[in-house]
C-alpha positions in Angstrom: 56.5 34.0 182.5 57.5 31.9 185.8 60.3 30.3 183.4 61.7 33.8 182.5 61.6 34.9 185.8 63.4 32.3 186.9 66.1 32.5 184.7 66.4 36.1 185.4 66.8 35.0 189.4 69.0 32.3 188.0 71.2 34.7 186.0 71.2 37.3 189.2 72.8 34.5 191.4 75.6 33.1 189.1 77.0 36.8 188.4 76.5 37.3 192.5 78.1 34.2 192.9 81.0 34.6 190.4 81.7 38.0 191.6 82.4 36.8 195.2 84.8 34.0 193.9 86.3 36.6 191.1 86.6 39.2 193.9 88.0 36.6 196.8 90.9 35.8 194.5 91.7 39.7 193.4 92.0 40.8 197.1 93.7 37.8 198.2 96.1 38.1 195.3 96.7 41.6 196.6 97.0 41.0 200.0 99.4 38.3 199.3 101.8 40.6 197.5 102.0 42.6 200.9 103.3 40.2 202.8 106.9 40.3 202.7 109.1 38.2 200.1 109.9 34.7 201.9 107.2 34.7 205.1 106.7 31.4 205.0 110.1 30.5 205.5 110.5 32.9 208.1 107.4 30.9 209.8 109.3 27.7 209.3 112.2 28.8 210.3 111.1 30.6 213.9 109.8 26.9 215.0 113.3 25.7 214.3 114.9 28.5 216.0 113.0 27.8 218.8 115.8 24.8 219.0 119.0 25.1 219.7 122.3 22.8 219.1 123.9 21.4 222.5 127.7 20.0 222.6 128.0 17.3 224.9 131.2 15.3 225.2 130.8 12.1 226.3 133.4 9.2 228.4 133.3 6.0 226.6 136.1 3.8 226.9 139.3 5.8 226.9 137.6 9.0 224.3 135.5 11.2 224.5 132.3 10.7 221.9 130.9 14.1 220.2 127.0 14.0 220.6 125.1 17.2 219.0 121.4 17.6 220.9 118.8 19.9 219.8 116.5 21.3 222.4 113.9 23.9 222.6 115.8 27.2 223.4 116.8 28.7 226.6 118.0 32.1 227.3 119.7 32.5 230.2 123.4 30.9 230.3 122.9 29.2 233.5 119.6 27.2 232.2 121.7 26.0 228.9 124.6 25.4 231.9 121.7 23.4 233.8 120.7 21.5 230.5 124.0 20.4 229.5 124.5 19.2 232.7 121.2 16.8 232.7 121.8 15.7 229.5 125.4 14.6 230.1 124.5 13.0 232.9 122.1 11.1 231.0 124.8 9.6 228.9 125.3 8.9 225.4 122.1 7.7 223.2 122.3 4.8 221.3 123.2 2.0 224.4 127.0 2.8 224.6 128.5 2.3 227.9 129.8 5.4 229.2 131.8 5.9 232.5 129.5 8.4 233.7 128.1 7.1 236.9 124.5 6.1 237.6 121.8 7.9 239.8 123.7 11.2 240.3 121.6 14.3 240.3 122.4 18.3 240.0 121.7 19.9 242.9 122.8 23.2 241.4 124.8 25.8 239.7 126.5 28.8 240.7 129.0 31.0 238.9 131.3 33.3 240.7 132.9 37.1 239.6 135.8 35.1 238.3 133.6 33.3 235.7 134.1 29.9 237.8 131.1 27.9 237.1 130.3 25.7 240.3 128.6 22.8 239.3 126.7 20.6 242.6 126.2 17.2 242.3 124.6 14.3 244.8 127.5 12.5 246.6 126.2 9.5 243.6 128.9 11.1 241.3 131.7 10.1 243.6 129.8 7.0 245.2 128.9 5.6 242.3 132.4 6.0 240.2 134.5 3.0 239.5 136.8 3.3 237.0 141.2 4.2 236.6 142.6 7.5 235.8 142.0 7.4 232.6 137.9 7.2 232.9 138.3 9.4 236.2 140.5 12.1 233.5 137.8 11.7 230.4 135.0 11.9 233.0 135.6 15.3 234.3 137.1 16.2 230.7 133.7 15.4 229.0 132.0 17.4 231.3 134.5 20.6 231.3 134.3 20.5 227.8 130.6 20.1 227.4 130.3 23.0 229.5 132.8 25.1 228.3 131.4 24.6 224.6 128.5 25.5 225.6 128.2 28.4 227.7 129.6 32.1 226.7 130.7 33.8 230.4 132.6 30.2 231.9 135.9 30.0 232.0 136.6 27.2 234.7 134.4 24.6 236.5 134.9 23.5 239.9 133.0 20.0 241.1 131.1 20.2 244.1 129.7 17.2 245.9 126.7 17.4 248.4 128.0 21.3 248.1 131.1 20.8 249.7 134.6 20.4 248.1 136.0 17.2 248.1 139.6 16.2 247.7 139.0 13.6 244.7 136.2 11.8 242.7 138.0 8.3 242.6 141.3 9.1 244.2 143.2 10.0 241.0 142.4 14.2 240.2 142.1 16.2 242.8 139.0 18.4 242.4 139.7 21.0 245.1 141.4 22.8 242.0 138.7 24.0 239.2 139.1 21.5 235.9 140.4 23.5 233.4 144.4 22.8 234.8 144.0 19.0 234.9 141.7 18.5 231.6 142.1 21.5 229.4 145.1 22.0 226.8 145.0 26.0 227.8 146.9 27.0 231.0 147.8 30.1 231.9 
């Protein structure tokens, strides 16, 4: 009598058993056809949309050298500004030499009603800058450009140093005027 009772138990737990599994794979079936067509790419693609592509044109030798970044997001215009700043001041990766001067720092950025974006920098920028025209030209060209590519509500940058005006980063340009006359094909 103990072995048939046991094997009634037995019997009990197998169909208890095989109904939780059975029953785990109906609902989730179920549940998965709720969930709209595609999810897990939209989950896939929200942590790449938390990057986002930066233009930076860089001075090397007498060009400029197209480098696409991808950082995490920002919203505001003037934090992408302050990115593409940084990251041009870095220089381009890879170990090529670039005519953007050492040790120079943003001190900050400040756009105007005109949609002049005023870009700071530590007295380094001018200090440290030793090149001809033609890097002086590309240098202020790469980072007009990088800018402009980069940020919707710009249309002009204007150089500060130490926030002051100066007349000229290595006596060739004169930056008391904003860039986009000395470096940019557009004039109006």
């Amino acid at each position: 009598m103990n072995i048939k009772r046991l094997s009634i138990i037995l019997l009990f737990v197998l169909l208890f058993s095989g109904g939780v599994v059975g029953g785990y794979f109906y609902f989730s079936k179920i549940f998965s056809k709720n969930r709209p067509v595609g999810e897990e790419k939209l989950e896939a693609q929200t942590k790449t949309e938390d990057l986002f592509s930066l233009r930076i044109y860089y001075p090397v030798g007498n060009r400029l050298q197209f480098e696409d970044r991808r950082l995490s997001r920002r919203d505001a215009q003037i934090a992408i500004a302050q990115t593409t700043v940084e990251e041009f001041l870095k220089g381009p990766v890879g170990g090529m030499t670039s005519n953007i001067p050492k040790g120079v720092k943003l001190l900050g950025l400040y756009k105007d009603a005109e949609r002049i974006l005023y870009v700071d920098l530590s007295d380094d920028f001018r200090r440290n800058f030793h090149g001809d025209a033609l890097s002086e030209f590309y240098l202020l060209k790469g980072l007009y450009e990088s800018l402009i590519s980069n940020i919707q509500d710009v249309e002009n940058v204007k150089i500060l140093i130490e926030g002051r005006e100066v007349e000229t980063l290595g006596g060739h340009l004169y930056l008391i005027y904003p860039l986009k006359g000395m470096v940019s094909n557009e004039y109006e």
